[in-house]
C-alpha positions in Angstrom: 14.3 5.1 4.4 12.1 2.1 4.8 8.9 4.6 5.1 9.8 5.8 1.8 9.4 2.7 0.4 6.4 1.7 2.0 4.6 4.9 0.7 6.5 3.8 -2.9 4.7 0.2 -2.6 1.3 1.3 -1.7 1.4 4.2 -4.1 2.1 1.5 -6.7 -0.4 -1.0 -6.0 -3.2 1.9 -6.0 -1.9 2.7 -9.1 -2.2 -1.1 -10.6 -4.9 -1.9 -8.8 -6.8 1.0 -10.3 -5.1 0.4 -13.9 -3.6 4.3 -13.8 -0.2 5.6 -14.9 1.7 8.2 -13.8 0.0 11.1 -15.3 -3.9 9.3 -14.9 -3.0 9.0 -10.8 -1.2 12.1 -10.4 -4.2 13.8 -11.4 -6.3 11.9 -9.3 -4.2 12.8 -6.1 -3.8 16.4 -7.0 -0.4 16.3 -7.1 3.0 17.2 -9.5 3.7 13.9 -11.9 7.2 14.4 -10.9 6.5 14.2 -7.4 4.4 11.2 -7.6 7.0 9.4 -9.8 9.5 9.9 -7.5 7.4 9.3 -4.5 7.0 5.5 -6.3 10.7 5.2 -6.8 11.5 6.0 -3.1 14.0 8.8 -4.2 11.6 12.2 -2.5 10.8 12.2 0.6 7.2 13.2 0.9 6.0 15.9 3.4 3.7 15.8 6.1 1.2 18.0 4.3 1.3 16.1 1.1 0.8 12.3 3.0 -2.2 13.7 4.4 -3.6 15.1 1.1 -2.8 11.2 -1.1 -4.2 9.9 2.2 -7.5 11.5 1.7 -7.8 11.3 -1.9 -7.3 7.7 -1.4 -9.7 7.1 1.2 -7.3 6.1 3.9 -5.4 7.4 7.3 -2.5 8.3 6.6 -0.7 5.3 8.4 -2.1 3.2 5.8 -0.2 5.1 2.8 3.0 5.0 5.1 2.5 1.2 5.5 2.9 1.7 9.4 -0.8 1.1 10.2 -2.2 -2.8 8.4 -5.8 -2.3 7.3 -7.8 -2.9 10.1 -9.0 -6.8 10.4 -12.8 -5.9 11.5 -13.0 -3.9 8.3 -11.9 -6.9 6.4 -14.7 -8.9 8.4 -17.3 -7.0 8.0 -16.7 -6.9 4.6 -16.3 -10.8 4.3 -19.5 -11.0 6.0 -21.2 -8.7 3.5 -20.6 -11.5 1.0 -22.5 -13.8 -0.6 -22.6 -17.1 1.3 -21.1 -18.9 -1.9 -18.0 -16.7 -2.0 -17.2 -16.7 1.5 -15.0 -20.3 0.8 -13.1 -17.9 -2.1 -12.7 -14.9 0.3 -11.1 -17.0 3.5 -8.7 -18.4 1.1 -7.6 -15.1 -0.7 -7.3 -13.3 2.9 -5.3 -16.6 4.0 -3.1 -16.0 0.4 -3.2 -12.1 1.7 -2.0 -13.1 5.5 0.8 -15.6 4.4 2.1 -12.8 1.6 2.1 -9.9 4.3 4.5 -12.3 6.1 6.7 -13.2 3.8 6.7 -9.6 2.9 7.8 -8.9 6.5 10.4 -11.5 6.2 12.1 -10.3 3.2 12.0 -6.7 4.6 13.8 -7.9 8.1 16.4 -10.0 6.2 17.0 -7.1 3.6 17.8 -5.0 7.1 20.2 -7.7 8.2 22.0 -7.6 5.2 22.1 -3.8 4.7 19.9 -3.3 1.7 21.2 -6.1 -0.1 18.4 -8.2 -2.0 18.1 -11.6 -0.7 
């Protein structure tokens, strides 16, 4: 269960980050609008076949849209070094904000385990 809602999160910050809805991203992936919606609310499982097509549409392995693979740090590195010097201070302390998030993230996800679904 927890895959399907680690595909649900990242479909849904692709989706915000590229200011889509439902119907605009659908589209874009190639795929049913009902599908996608309930891909995003965790309730359909999503096949083998179709992982690999939203990963390539989206420019990513597929372990990146199941959450089980974290982009890869030298990726993020070469890309920080691509910078301008002036924004490399701003771009340590957003991939600091991005590291600290990604654990609390992990946190919340262990202690929702504990406590068998429940919130915290």
């Amino acid at each position: 269960m927890e895959i399907k809602k680690d595909i649900a999160a990242k479909l849904s910050a692709v989706m915000k980050q590229r200011d889509l809805n439902v119907t605009e991203f659908s589209k874009e992936l190639g795929i049913a609008r009902s599908s996608l919606q309930g891909y995003i609310k965790g309730s359909v499982e999503m096949r083998l076949d179709t992982a690999e097509l939203v990963s390539e549409k989206m420019g990513c392995s597929i372990r990146l849209v199941d959450g089980t693979q974290a982009v890869p740090a030298q990726d993020l590195d070469g890309f920080l070094r691509s910078l301008h010097p002036s924004l490399l201070p701003l771009a340590e302390h957003s991939r600091q904000m991005m590291d600290d998030l990604k654990e609390l993230s992990d946190r919340l996800y262990d202690q929702e385990r504990r406590t068998g679904g429940e919130k915290p």
